[in-house]
N, C-alpha and C positions, 0 to 999 in steps of 0.2 A: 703614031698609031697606038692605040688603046690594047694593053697586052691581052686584056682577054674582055673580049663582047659584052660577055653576061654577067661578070662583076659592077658592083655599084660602083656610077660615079663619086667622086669626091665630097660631095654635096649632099651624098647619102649613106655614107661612112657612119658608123654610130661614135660619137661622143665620150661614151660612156662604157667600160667594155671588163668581161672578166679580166683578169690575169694572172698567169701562170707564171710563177719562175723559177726554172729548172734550171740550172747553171749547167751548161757543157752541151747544151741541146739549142742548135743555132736554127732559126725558120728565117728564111729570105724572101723576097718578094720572086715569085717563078717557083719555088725551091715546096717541095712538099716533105713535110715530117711526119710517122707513124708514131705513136706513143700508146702507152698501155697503162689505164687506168684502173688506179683499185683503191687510193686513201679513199675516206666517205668526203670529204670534203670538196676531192676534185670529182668525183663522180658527182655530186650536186651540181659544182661549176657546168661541167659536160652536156647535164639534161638540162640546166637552164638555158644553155646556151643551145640547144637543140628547138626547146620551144620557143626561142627568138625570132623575131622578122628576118634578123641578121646571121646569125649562126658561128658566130665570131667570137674567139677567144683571143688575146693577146700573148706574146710569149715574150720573158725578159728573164736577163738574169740578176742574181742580189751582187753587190759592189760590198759585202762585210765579211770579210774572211774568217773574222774573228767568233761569227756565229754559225751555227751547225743547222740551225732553221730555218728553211730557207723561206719558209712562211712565214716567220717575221724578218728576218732579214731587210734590211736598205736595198734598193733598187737602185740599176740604174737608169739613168732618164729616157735611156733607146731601146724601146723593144718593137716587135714584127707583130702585125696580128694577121692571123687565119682564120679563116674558113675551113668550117669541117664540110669534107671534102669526102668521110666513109665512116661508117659506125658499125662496131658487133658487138653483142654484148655474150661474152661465154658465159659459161655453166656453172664457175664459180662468181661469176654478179661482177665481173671486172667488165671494161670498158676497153675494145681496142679500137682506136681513132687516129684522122691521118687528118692533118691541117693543109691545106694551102695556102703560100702566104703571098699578103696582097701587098701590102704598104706598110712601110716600119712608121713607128707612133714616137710621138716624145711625151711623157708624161706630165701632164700640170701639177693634177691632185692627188693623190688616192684618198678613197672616200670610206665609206664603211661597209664593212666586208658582210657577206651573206653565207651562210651557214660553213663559215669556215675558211669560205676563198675568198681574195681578195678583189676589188676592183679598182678603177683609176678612169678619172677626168684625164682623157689623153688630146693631142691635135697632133694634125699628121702634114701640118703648112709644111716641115722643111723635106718633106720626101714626095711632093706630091709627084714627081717624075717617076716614081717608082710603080704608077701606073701607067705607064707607055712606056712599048716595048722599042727599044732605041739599041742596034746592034754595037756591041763594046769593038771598042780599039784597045790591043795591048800586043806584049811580046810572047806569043804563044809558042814558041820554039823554048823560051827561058820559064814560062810556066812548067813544060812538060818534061822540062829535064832536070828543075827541080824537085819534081812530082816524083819521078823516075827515080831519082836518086834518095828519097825519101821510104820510097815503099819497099827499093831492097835494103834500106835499114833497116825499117820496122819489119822486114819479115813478110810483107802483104803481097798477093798475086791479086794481077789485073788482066783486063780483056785489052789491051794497047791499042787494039787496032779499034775495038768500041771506043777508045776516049780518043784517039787521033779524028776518029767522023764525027765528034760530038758536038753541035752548035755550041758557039762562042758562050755563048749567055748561061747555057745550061749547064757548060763543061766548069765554069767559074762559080755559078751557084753551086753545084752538087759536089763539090771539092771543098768548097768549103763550110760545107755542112755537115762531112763525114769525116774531114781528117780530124784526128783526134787533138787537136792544137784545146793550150793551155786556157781559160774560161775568158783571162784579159784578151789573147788574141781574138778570140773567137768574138770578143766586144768589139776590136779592131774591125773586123771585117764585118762585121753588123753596121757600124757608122761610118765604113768607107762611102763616099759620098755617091758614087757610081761604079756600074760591072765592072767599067774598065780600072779604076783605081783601087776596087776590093781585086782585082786578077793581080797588079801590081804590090799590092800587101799579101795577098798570099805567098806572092811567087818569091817575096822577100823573107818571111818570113818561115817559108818551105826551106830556104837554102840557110839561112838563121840555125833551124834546125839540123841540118845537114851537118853542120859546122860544127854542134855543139858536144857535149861529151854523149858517150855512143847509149842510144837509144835501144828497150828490149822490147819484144812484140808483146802488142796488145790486145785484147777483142775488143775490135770498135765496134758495136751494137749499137745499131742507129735505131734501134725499134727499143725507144727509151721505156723506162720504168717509171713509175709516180704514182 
């Protein structure tokens, strides 16, 4: 079954698409991200992608540690693209916008960038499943009691009994979009092949953390910056 009706099929995907790379800011296919727009150059990116047929941005992160820009930075080959999904523009000319994300991409080329941003020749052959909604199998009992023992590390208070009712798909997406896991994991669980094997690297990768030297709370702001 086709996760959502009114998205384009695969055949009318665009080829061709912005891209964004925010390192630590993870979009999934199901999974929506907020972000808050203000360099000029992503705000170009934003309205061009507004007067598009498609409305489609792509999101990835850079693979160079060693660079601080993440605008030239190396890419990696897996990124998500979205759909803008909501648009405000405030009072001081910033851009606040929220992706939906359809299908993760693999990058061919990247081409030459347009007042700033950059873009890429992407195809999206090895994730085409990631447009049908196919309910995950995993260990959900070892998910939520890694999860559990994570957030009274970190400090974090949750609605338990909201994420006990939570569909399987949604509960595995939005976990791993918001926990604040290290830029390579958050790569991990972007190219886990399916829900069920990115729930499987989380849940491992939740108790990884668990295990490691004691973690101090953070503010995880998922309503990114850029």
């Amino acid at each position: 079954m086709k996760r959502n009706a009114l998205e384009p099929d695969l055949d009318n995907l665009p080829r061709t698409i912005p891209i964004f790379p925010l390192n630590g800011a993870l979009l999934l296919p199901g999974g929506r991200l907020p972000l808050n727009i203000f360099e000029p150059r992503y705000l170009s990116m934003v309205s061009d992608a507004l007067s598009s047929p498609h409305r489609m941005i792509g999101m990835i992160q850079t693979n160079d540690a060693s660079s601080q820009d993440e605008a030239e930075s190396m890419l990696y080959t897996v990124g998500c693209v979205g759909k803008l999904s909501s648009f405000e523009e405030t009072p001081d000319g910033r851009y606040l916008i929220s992706l939906d994300g359809l299908i993760r991409f693999t990058v061919d080329q990247e081409i030459e960038s347009i007042d700033g941003y950059r873009r890429a020749n992407v195809t999206y052959d090895r994730f085409t499943h990631d447009l049908e909604l196919s309910p995950p199998n995993f260990d959900r009992d070892r998910l939520l009691s890694a999860l559990r023992t994570y957030f009274d590390l970190k400090g974090f208070t949750a609605d338990w009994d909201a994420i006990k009712s939570c569909d399987s798909e949604k509960l595995v997406t939005t976990l791993s979009m918001i926990c604040p896991l290290d830029n390579e994991d958050k790569q991990a669980l972007l190219e886990s092949l399916t829900t069920s094997s990115r729930a499987d690297t989380l849940s491992t990768l939740l108790e990884m953390a668990n295990s490691g030297p004691a973690m101090t709370t953070q503010d995880n702001n998922t309503n990114v910056r850029h």
